[in-house]
C-alpha positions as CSV (number, residue, x, y, z in Angstrom):
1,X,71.8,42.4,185.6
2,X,70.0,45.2,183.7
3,X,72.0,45.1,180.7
4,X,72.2,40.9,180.8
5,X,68.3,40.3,181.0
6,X,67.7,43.1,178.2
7,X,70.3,40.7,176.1
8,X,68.9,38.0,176.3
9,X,65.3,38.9,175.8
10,X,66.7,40.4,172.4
11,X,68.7,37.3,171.7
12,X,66.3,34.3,172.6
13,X,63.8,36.6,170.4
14,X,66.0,37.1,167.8
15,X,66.8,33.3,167.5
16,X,63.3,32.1,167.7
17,X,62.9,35.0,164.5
18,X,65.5,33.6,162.7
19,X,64.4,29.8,163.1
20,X,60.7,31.0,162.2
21,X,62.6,32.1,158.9
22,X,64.1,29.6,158.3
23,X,61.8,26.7,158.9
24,X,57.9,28.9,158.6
25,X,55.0,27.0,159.5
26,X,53.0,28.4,156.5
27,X,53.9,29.5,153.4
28,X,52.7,33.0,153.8
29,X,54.9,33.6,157.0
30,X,56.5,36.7,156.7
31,X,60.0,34.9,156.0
32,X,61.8,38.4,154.8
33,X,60.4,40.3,158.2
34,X,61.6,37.4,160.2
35,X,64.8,37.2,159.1
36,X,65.3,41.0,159.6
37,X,63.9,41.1,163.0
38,X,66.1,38.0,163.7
39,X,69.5,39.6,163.2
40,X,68.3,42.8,164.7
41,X,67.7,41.1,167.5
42,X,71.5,39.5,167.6
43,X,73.3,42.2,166.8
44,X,71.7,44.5,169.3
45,X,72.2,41.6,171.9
46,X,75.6,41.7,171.3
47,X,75.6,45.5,171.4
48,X,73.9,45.4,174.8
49,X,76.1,42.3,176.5
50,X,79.0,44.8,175.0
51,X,78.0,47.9,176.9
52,X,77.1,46.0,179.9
53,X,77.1,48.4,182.8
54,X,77.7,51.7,180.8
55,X,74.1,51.0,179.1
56,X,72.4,54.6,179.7
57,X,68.9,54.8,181.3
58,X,68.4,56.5,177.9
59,X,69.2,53.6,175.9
60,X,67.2,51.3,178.0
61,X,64.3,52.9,177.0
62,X,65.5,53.1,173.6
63,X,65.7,49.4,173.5
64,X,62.5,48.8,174.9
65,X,60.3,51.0,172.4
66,X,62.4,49.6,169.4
67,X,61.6,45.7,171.2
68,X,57.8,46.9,171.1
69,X,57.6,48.7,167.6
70,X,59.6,44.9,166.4
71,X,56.8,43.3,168.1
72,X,54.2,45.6,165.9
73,X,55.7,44.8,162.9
74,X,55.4,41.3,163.3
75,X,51.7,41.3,164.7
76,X,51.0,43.4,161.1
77,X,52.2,40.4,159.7
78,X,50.8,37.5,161.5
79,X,47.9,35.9,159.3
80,X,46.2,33.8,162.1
81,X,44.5,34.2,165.4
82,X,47.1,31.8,166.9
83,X,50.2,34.2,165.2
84,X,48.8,37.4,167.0
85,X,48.2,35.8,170.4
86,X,52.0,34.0,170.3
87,X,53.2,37.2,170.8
88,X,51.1,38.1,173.7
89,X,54.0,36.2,175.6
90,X,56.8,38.7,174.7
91,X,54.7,41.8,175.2
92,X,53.9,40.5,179.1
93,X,58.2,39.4,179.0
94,X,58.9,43.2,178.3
95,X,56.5,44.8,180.5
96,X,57.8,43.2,183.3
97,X,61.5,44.1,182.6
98,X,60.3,47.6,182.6
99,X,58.1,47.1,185.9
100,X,61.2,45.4,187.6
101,X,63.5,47.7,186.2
102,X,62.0,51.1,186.2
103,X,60.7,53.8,188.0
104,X,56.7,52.8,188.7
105,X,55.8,55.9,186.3
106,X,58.2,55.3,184.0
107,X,57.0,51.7,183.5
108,X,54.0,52.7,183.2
109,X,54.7,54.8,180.1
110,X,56.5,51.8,178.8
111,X,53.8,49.1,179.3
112,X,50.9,51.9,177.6
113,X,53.3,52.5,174.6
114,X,54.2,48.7,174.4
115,X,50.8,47.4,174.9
116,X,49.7,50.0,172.0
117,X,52.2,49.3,169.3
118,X,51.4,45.4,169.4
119,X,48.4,46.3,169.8
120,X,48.0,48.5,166.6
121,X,49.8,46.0,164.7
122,X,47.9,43.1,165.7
123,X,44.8,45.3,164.6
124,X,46.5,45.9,161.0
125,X,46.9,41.7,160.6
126,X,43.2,41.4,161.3
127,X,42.8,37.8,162.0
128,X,39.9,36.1,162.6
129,X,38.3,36.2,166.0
130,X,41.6,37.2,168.0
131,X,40.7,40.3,170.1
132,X,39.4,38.1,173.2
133,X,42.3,36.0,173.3
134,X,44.5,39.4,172.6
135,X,42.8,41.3,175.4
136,X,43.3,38.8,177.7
137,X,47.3,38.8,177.0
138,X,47.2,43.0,177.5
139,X,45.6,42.9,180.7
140,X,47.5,40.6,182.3
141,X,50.9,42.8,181.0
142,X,49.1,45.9,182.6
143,X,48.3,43.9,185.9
144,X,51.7,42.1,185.8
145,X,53.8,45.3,185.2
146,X,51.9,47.3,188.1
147,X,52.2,44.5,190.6
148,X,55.7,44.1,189.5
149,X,56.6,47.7,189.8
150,X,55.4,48.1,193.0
151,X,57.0,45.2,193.9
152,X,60.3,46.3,192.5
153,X,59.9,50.2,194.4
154,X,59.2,48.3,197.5
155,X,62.7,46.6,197.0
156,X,64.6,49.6,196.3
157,X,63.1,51.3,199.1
158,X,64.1,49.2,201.6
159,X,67.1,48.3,200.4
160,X,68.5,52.4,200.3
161,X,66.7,53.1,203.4
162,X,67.4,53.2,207.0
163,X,63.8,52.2,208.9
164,X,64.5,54.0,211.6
165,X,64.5,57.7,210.4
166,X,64.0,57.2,206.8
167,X,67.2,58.4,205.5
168,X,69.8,56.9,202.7
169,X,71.3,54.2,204.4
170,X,75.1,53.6,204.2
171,X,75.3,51.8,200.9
172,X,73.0,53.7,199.4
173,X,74.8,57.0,200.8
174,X,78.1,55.9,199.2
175,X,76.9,55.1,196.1
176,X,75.0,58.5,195.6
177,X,78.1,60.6,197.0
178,X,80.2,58.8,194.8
179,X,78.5,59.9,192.1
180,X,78.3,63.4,193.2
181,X,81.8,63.0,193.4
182,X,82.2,62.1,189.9
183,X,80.2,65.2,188.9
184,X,82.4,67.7,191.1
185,X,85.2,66.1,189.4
186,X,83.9,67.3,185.9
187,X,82.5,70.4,186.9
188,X,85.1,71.5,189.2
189,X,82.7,72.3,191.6
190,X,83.8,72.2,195.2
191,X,82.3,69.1,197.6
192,X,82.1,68.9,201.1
193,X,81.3,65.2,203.1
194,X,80.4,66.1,206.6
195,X,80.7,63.0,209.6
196,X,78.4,63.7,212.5
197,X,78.8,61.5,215.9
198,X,76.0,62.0,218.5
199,X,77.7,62.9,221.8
200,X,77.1,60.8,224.8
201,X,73.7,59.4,222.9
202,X,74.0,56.0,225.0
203,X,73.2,57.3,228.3
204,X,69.9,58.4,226.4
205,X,69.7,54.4,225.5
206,X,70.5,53.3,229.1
207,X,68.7,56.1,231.0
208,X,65.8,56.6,229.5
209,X,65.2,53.3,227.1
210,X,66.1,52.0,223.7
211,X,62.4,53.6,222.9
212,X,63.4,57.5,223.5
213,X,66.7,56.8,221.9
214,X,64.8,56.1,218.9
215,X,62.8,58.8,218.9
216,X,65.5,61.3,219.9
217,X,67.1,60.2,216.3
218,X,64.0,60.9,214.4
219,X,63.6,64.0,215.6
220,X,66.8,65.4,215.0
221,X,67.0,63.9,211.5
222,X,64.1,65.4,211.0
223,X,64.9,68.9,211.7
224,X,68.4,68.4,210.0
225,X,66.2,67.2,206.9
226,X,64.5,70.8,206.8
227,X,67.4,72.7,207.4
228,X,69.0,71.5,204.3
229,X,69.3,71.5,200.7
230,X,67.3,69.6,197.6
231,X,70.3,68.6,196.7
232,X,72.4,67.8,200.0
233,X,72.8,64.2,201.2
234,X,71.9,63.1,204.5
235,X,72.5,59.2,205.8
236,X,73.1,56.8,208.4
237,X,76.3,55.8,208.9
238,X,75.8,53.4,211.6
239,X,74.5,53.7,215.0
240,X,74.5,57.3,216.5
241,X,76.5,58.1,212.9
242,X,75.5,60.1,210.5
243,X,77.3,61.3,207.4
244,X,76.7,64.1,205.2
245,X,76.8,65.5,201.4
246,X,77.3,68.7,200.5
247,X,77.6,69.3,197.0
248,X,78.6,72.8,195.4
249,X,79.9,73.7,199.1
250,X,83.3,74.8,200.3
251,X,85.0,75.0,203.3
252,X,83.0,78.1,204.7
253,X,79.4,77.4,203.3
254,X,80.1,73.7,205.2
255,X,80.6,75.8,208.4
256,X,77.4,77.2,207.8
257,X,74.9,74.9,207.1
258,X,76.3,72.9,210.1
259,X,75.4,76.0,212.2
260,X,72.4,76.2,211.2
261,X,71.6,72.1,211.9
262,X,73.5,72.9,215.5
263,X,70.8,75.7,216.0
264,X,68.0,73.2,214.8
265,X,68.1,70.9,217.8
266,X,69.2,71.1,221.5
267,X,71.0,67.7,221.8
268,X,75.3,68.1,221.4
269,X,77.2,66.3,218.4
270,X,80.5,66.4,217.1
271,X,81.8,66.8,213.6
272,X,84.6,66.3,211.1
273,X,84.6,67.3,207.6
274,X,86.4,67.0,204.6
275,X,86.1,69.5,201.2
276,X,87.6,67.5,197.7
277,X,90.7,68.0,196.6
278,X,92.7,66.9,193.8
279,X,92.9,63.2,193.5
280,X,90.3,62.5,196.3
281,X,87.8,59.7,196.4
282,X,85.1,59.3,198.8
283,X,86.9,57.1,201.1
284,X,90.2,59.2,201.3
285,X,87.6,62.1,201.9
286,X,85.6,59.9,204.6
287,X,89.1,59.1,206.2
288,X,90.1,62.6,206.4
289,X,86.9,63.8,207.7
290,X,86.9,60.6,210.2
291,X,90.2,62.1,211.8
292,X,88.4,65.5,212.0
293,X,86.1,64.2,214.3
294,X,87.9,62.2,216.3
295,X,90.2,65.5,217.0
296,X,87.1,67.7,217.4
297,X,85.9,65.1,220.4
298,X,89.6,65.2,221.4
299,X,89.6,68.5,221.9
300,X,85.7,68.3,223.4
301,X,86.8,65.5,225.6
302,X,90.2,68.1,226.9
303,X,88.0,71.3,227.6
């Protein structure tokens, strides 16, 4: 979706460039300009449709400045009030991409650089009595992109979030141990996933209320949290479920951190846990680590 929505905001601008060209509306439009910007605008359409989802964060950004400095160039150029202030359309368009598709911060940076190339430009054109109808158009793309990024954060967070205790929830879990996966791959790091079952966590539910169950889970989380790395991954599984992360972490350094989360908190758990091997994904990892706990409660369950 990214990579589609930045395509076509180059295309559709780069087709409404190249029509400008090729039909201008005064004789001292910038045909030359227009026709330039128009097929850079294709092209890098195509480019972007083409790299679909392997387009970098990097070349997002990329995209976006080279979008606003286009923009620039042809607010230097626009003769009339009513050339400038067309373009106010396009700088709110890719302000809002970045607020939607950004980090807040980060689309901030974006919307204060875009906002001051046009901005510069349109200032270079000088056309008669503009700068109202101008500041009107930046405003609302510094409103627009803060509502829209808070929006958008809002989103994310509770989409990657699990309410209850504020961790990764599943998806979001897989998807960033997947990735750490990935980097262990090329590293040849070791990785460690870690499941954790609450033992005998519904006789909290039915002896003492749903309520205490609940806060029973965000306290231990919570001291599991502290006990662990920057760069360790805790999550919700499901339920009493947890699942764990461990990158840069063998075998034994597993077995310690989990001591140390055992020693954190009174209440019991079982685990089973998996360290990468060759040809391992995360769910051949999960299933080995899934059989590891069910043995460990096996054994539990026999003693």
């Amino acid at each position: 979706m990214r990579a589609a929505l930045l395509a076509l905001l180059y295309g559709v601008s780069g087709a409404f460039s190249l029509i400008n060209a090729a039909w201008p509306i005064r004789a001292d439009s910038p045909v030359v300009l227009g026709l330039f910007i128009g097929v850079v605008g294709v092209v890098l359409a195509g480019v972007i449709w083409w790299r679909s989802a392997r387009l970098s964060d990097a070349e997002v950004h990329a995209a976006l400045l080279l979008a606003a400095v286009l923009v620039a160039l042809l607010a230097s150029q626009s003769m009339t009030r009513v050339g400038v202030v067309a373009l106010g359309p396009i700088v709110i368009t890719l302000c809002l991409y970045a607020g939607w598709f950004l980090p807040l911060i980060t689309a901030r940076l974006h919307a204060a650089a875009i906002i001051a190339l046009a901005s510069t430009g349109a200032a270079l054109a000088r056309p008669d009595r503009f700068l109202v109808f101008w500041l009107v158009a930046v405003v609302t793309a510094a409103f627009l992109t803060e509502i829209q990024g808070r929006l958008a954060e809002q989103l994310r967070r509770a989409a990657t979030t699990d309410p209850l205790t504020g961790l990764a929830n599943r998806r979001a879990w897989e998807a960033e141990a997947t990735r750490v996966l990935a980097h262990t791959r090329r590293t040849g790091e070791p990785v460690t996933v870690a499941l954790l079952d609450l033992d005998h966590f519904k006789e909290v539910n039915d002896q003492s209320g749903h309520e205490a169950g609940d806060e029973l889970l965000r306290d231990l989380t919570a001291r599991w949290s502290g006990e662990l790395r920057q760069s360790d991954l805790l999550g919700r599984y499901g339920g009493d479920e947890f699942v764990l992360c461990l990158p840069g972490t063998d075998a034994a350094g597993t077995a310690e951190i989990l001591a140390r989360l055992d020693a954190s908190h009174p209440f019991r758990w079982s685990v089973g846990t998996a360290t990468a091997v060759e040809g391992d994904t995360l769910s051949t990892m999960l299933s080995r680590a899934d059989a590891a706990l069910y043995e460990h409660k096996r054994r539990s369950r026999a003693g």
